[in-house]
N, C-alpha and C positions, 0 to 999 in steps of 0.2 A: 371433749369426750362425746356431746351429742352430736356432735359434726358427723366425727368419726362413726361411733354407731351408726349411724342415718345413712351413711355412706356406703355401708355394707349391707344396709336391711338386717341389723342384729335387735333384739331385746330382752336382754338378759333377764329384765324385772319380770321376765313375764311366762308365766309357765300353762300350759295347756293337757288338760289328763287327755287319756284315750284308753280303751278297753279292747283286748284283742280277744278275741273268738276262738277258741282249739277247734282251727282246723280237722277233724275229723270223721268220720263216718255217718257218726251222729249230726255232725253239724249238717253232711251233706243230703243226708233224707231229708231231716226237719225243712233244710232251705227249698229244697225239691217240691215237700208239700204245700209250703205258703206258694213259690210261686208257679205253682201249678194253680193254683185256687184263681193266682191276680189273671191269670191270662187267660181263665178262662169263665169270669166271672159275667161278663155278661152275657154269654151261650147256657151258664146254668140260670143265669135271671128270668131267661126266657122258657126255661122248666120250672119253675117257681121255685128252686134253689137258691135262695143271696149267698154272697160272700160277703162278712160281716166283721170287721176288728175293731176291739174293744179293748182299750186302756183306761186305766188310772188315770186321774190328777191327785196326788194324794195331801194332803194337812197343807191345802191351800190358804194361805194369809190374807184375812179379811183386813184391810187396812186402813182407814179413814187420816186424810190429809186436809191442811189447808189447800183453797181451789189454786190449781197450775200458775203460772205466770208464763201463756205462752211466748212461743218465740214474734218477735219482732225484728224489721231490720236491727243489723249491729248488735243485737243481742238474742242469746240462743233459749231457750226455754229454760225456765226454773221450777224444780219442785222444790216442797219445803223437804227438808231431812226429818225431822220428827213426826211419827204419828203416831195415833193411839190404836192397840192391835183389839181386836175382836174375835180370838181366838181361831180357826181352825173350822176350812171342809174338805171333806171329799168328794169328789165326783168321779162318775164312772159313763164311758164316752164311749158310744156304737157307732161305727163307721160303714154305712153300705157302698161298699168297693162299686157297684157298676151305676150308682148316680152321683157318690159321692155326697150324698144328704146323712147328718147325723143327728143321732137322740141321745139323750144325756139324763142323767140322776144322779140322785144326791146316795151317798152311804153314810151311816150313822159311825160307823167305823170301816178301815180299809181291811177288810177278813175275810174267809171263806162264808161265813155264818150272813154276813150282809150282802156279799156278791151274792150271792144263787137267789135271793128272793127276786133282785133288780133281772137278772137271768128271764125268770120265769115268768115275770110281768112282760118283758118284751117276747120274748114266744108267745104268749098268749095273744099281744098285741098284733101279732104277725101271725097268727094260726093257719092263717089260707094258705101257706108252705106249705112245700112238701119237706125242707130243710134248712138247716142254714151250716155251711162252712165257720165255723167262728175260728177267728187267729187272733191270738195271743201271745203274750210273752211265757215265761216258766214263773213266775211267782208264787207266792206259800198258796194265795187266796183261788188261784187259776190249776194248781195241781194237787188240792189237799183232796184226803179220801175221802171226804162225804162229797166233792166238787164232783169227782170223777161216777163217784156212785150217782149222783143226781142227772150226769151227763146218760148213764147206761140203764137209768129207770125213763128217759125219754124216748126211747123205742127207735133211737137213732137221728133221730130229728136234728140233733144237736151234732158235727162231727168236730170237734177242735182239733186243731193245728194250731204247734206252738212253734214258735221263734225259737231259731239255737241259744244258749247260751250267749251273752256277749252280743248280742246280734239285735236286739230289739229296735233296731235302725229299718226291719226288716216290716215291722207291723207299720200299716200307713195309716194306722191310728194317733200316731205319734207326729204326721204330717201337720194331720186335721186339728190334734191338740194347738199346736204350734200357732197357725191359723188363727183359730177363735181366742188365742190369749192375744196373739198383736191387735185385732178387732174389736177386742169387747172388755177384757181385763188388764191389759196395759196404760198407766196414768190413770184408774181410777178410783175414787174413792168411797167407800159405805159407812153409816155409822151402824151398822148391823149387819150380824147374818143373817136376818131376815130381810133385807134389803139387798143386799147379796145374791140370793138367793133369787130373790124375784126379779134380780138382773138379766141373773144367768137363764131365768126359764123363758125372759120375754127374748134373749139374744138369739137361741136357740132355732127360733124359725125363720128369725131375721137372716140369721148365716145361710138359710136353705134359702132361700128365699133370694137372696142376693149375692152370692159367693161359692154355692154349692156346684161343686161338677165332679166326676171323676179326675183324679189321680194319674197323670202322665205316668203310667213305669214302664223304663225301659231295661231295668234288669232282668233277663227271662233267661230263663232254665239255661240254655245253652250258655249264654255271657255267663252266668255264674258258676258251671261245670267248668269253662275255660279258667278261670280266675280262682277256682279252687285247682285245679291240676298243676296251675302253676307257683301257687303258694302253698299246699300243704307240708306239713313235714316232713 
């Protein structure tokens, strides 16, 4: 039977989700204004405008292991299966589109009430703008009504654009996520959060430092008005 399977390239054992995006109107402004921002992010850099996305990591698993058993010839790497958990963090990850260098913080919880102070410490940190593009997904903490009031007590500074629905493939916050876990939190182990912690803040300039660039995109407005025209409903 594995013959057979193999034969055809089948695997039954094995299932893969996927999330489909409603095609619609909405979808097509939203994707319109993210990538209008990507393409033209380093022309607004150069007016002191960034374009800036910002994701979640959320109830990240601190984990503490016995140390690896790397690979060797003949034999492949071993981790041990047991370890002792260390509860639970959050992080929240800025992305600047046109160098591709990120900042990072901790949230005490993933909510409206903890996002916006992390918000306003990085504007501060960046004051010498004139604004920032911020892209995002639609989540509770990115659309609640005190977020949205906090955004139009900034006197503009702040302009968010959010990812459709289904779509958060679209924030390349989620590139850079990707990145700094194969780099810096894959195979390893803390016996604290506060070790943890002081991983993540020493890793941080390390990635700028050594890995930081802008983002290849090649999906731009047109590709994607094509490929909505031809799939919508």
């Amino acid at each position: 039977m594995r013959n057979i399977l193999a034969d055809v390239d089948l695997q039954p054992h094995r299932t893969r989700y996927w999330k489909t995006p409603r095609l619609d109107a909405r979808f097509k402004e939203r994707a319109e204004q993210v990538l209008w921002c990507y393409a033209n992010a380093s022309r607004l850099a150069q007016r002191g405008t960034w374009v800036v996305c910002v994701d979640e990591i959320p109830t990240f698993q601190v984990l503490e292991r016995d140390p690896l058993r790397r690979a060797i010839p003949g034999s492949i790497e071993q981790q041990e299966f047991d370890y002792t958990r260390h509860g639970t963090v959050n992080m929240l990850v800025f992305l600047v589109v046109h160098s591709g260098l990120m900042e990072l913080a901790f949230l005490a919880s993933n909510d409206a009430e903890h996002d916006r102070p992390e918000l306003e410490l990085f504007r501060r940190q960046h004051k010498e703008l004139h604004g920032i593009f911020l892209i995002q997904d639609g989540g509770s903490s990115h659309v609640a009504a005190s977020t949205r009031s906090y955004f139009g007590d900034r006197g503009g500074w702040w302009k968010p654009r959010y990812t459709p629905a289904n779509a958060s493939w679209l924030n390349q916050a989620e590139i850079l996520i990707h990145a700094f876990k194969h780099y810096y939190l894959k195979r390893s182990s803390w016996k604290s959060q506060e070790e943890f912690k002081t991983h993540v803040l020493a890793s941080g300039p390390e990635y700028n430092r050594r890995y930081a660039h802008p983002f290849e995109w090649t999906w731009t407005n047109q590709k994607m008005r094509q490929w909505f025209a031809k799939h919508e409903a």
